[in-house]
N, C-alpha and C positions, 0 to 999 in steps of 0.2 A: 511498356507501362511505366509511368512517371510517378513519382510522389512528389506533392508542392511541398517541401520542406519546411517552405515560411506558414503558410497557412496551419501545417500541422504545429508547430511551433506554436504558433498564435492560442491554438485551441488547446495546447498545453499551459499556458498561465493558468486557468482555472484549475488546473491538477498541481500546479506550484504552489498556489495559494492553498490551497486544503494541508499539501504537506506542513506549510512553513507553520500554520496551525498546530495541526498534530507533534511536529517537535519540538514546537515551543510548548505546549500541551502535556507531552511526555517529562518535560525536564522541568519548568517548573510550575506546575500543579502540587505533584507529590511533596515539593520541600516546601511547600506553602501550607499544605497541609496537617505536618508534621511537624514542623520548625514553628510555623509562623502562631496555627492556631491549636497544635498540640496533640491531636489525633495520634493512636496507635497506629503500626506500619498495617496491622489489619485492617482496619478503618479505613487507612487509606487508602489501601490496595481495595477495599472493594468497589470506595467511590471511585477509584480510577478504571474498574472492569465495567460501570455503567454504558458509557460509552458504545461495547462492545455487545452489550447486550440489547441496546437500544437498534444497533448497526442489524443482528439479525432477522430486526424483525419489519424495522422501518425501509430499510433499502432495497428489500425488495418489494414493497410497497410503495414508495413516490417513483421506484423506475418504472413499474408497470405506470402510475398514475402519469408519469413523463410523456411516457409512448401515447398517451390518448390525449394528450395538451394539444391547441393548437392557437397560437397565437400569432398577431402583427412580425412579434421578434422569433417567432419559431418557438420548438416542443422542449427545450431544454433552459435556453436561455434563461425565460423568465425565474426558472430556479436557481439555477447560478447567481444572475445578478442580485434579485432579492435575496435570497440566501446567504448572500456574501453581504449584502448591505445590513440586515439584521446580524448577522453574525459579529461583525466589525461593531457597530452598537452596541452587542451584550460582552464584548470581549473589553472594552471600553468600560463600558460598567462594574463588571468582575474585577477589573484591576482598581476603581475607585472603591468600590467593600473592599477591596485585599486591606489599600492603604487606610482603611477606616478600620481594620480589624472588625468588620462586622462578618461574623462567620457565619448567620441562616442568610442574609440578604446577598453572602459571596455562594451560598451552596443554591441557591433558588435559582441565580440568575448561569451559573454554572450548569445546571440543569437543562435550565432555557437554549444553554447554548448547545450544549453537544443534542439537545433534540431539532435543532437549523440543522447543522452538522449534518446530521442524519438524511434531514430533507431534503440537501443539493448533493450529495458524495457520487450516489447514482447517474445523475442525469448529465453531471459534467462528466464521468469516465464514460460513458454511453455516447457523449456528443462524438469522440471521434472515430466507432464503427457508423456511427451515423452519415459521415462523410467522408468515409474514407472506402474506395473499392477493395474489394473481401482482399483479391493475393495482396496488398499492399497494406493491412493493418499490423502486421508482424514488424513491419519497419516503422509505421507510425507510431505502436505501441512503445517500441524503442526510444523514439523520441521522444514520446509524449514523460516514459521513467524517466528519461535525463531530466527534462524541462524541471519535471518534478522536484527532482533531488537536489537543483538548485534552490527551492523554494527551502527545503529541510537546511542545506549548508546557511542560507543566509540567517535562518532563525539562529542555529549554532552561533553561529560571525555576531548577531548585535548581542547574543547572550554571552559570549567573553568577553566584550569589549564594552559592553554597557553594565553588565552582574558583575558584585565582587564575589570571589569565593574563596575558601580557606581547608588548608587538610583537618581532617577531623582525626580522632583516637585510632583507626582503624588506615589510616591513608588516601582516604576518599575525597572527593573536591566536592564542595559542598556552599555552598551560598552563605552571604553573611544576613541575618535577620535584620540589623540595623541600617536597609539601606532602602530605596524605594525602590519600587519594583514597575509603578505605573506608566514613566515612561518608557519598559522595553512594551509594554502593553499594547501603548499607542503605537509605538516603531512597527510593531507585527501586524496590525490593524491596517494600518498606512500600505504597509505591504499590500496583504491580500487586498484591502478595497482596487489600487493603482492597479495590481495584474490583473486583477479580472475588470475594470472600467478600460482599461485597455485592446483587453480581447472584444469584449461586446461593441466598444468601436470600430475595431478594424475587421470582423470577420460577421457575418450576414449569413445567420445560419438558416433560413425559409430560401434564398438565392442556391445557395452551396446543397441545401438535401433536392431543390426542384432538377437541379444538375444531375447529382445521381439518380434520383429516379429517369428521368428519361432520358439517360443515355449509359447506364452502367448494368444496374439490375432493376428486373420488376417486383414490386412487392410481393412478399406474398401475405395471404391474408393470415394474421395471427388467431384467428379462430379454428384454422387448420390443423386438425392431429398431427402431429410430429408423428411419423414412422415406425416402428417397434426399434428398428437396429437402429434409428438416433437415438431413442428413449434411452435406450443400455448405454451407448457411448455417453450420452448427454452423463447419467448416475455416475458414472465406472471417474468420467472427469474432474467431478464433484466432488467424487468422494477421495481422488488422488488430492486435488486441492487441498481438502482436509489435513488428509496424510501428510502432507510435505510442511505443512503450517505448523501440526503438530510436534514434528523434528524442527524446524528451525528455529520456530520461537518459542520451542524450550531450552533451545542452545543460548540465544540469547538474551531470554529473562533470566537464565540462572548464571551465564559464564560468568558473572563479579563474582559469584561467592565460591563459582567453581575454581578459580583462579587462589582466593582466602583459604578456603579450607583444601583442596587437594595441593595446590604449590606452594602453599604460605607465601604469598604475595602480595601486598596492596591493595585494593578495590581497585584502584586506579588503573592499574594492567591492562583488565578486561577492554579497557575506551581504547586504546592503542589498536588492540588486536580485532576489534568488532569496527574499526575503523580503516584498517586494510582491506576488510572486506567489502564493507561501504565504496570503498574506491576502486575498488577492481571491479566490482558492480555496473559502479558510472561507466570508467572505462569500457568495456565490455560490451552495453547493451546496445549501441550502434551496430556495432560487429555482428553480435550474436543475431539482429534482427535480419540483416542479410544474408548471414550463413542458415537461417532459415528458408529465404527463397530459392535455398540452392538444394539442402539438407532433406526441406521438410519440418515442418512446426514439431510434430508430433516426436521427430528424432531427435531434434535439439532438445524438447524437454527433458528426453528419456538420457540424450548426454548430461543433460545437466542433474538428474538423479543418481545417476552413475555418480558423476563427478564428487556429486555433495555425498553421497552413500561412503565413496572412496575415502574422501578427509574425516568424515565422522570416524571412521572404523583404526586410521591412524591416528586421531586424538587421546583414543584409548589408553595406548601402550607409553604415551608423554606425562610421563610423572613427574615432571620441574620444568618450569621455566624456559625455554629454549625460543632461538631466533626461528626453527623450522616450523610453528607456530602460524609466523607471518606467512610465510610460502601454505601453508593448510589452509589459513585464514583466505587467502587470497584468490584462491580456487573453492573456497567455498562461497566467495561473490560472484564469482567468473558464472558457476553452477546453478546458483539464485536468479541471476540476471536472466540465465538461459531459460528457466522454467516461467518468470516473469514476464520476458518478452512475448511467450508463445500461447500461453497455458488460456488466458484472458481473452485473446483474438480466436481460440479454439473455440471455446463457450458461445462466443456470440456468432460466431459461424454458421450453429446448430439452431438460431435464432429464424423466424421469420423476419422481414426488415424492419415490420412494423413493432415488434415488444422487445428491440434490443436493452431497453433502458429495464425491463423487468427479468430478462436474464443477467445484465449485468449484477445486478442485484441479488439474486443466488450466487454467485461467482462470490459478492462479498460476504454474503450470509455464513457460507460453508467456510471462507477464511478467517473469520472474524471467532466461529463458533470456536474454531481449533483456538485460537487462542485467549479463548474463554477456556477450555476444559484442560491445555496441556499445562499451561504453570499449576493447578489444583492435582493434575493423576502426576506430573512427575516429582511431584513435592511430596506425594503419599509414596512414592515408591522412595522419593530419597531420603526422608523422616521417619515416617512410618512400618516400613518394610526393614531398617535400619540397615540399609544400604549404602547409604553415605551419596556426597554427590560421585563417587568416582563409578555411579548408576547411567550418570545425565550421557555421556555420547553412547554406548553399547543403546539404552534408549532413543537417541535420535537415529542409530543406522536402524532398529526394528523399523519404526515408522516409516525415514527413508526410503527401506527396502520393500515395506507394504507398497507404498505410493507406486513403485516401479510395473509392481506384480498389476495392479488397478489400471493404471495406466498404458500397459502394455497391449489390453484388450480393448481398447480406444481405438475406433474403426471411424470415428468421422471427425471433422475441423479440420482437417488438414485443407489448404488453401492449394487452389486447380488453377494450373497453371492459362492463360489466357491465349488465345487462338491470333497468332500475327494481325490477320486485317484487323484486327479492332483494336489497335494498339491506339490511337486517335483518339479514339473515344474516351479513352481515359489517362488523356493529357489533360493535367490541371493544373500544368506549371503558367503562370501566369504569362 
């Protein structure tokens, strides 16, 4: 059994362009917010959970509405490209209110945009169980994170070299107000339009699903009751997804301050070490998608909870600064990537072939939700509870080690291995 690497690459640009979004997104929305038009850090932080709360309710709404699309260009397409093409429009706009300091006509059309956002995230991460045969989506998925991640580094890339930025009282790198912002606007715009006008040229996605259907698997009908023992696995997965969301990105919305106030360090620190991980990630997820076909989906996850349970529970007993940090950091991407690569192609496994794009969409509802609820419950435990952060890892191993327990009882998605003669039939290497 073959995977067309180029193809699956291809149909990865449309998941590059959403990241290079979302990290440009992440990094300056918040200091535009705050710096530019003045807003409190609560303020800001709530308009920046919209997003996320938009994510659980919409995305599993247009993926389900995907799976019933049927168009000229195919069931996904049409949301990708239009999505992307309004997207690129309102992002364009938003950067001209930033530069006019109009602050409702930047929060209106800001609105406008993460509800696009919402509208394509589904159907483009759906496009490639949709063409991809079931044991081979562990390795696509793989590729499809890297593809991705280059999409986030190059936002990073024009945001140092096009932003000025300066240390602040505290040692943090921070943007200078006096500078314009519009043209990284356009740079990012430019981006995502180019990567996805590029895939809707080169890949034919009504040719590529008429392929899989008649020569890989048969549909089945999505009006079909799922099984009782999928039902359980389906929940049990759901709800580890939760779990694991909960621990990481509490690790990583709090480690600056956790770095500030338990090591007396820098803000700056935290980017270092949250960026070892980033890399071992990248690194990693090629690998890890083939130690999958060897392994099993299901046990590369449970290694990679282990893994991340392991570095959590040693972050503990580190009270200063230290290079063994990096080596934790680093195995805590290795462990991410694992649960990443598998966790997603498990979910839609449990799919009929016809409503992938509305389980993709649970898949994000339940990650998106955790990190809606964990910065609010681990910030009452670290504030409120008066626990201090040296709360935040013994925290991410509970959840961690919940996820494992959840997860453990996960009796289906695991990808079946394929029968010699048919190895033919799903040759799609060009």
């Amino acid at each position: 059994m073959k995977l067309n690497t180029k193809l699956t690459v291809l149909i990865g640009l449309s998941f590059m362009s959403i990241l290079c979004f979302w990290q440009f997104y992440d990094q300056v929305i918040p200091f535009l917010l705050e710096d530019k038009f003045g807003l409190s850090t609560f303020k800001a932080n709530a308009i920046m959970s919209v997003d996320n709360i938009l994510a659980v309710f919409m995305l599993p709404l247009f993926g389900a509405i995907s799976d019933k699309t049927n168009t000229r260009i195919g069931k996904r397409t049409p949301y990708i490209l239009y999505g992307t093409l309004a997207s690129v429009i309102l992002l364009v706009t938003l950067g001209i209110f930033q530069e006019k300091n109009n602050f409702w006509g930047f929060m209106a059309v800001l609105f406008m945009l993460l509800v696009v956002m919402s509208v394509y995230r589904s159907p483009s991460v759906a496009y490639m169980p949709d063409v991809t045969p079931k044991p081979l989506r562990s390795k696509a998925n793989a590729i499809i994170n890297l593809v991705g991640y280059i999409g986030g580094i190059f936002a990073t890339v024009v945001m140092m070299f096009m932003l000025k930025s300066e240390k602040n009282y505290d040692g943090e790198s921070v943007y200078l107000t006096d500078q314009t912002f519009l043209p990284v606007f356009i740079v990012i715009a430019g981006f995502m339009l180019i990567s996805v006008l590029v895939m809707v040229f080169s890949v034919k996605e009504n040719k590529l699903s008429k392929v899989l259907d008649d020569e890989i698997e048969s549909k089945v009908d999505s009006k079909e009751k799922m099984p009782k023992p999928v039902v359980i696995s389906f929940i049990l997965i759901l709800l580890s997804v939760f779990l694991w969301f909960m621990a990481y990105n509490a690790v990583t919305t709090a480690f600056s301050r956790y770095c500030a106030n338990v090591w007396n360090t820098d803000l700056g620190t935290s980017s270092s070490y949250l960026l070892v991980a980033t890399i071992s990630a990248i690194i990693a997820f090629v690998p890890l998608g083939f130690l999958s076909s060897a392994l099993g989906r299901k046990k590369t996850v449970l290694f990679g909870i282990v893994l991340m349970t392991v570095c959590y529970t040693c972050a503990i007993f580190i009270r200063q600064q230290t290079p063994i940090m990096y080596l934790i950091f680093a195995f805590v991407g290795i462990g991410w990537a694992a649960i990443n690569v598998n966790s997603f192609p498990m979910i839609v496994e449990m799919s009929a072939g016809s409503n992938v794009g509305k389980y993709t969409g649970y898949y994000y509802a339940f990650s998106m939700s955790a990190q809606i609820v964990t910065p609010l419950l681990s910030g009452l435990f670290i504030d409120n509870f008066g626990l201090g952060y040296k709360i935040l890892f013994p925290y991410a191993v509970v959840f961690s080690a919940l996820s494992f327990i959840t997860m453990s009882f996960v009796k289906h998605g695991d990808s079946k291995p394929v029968k010699k003669e048919l190895l033919e039939n799903f040759d799609f290497e060009d």
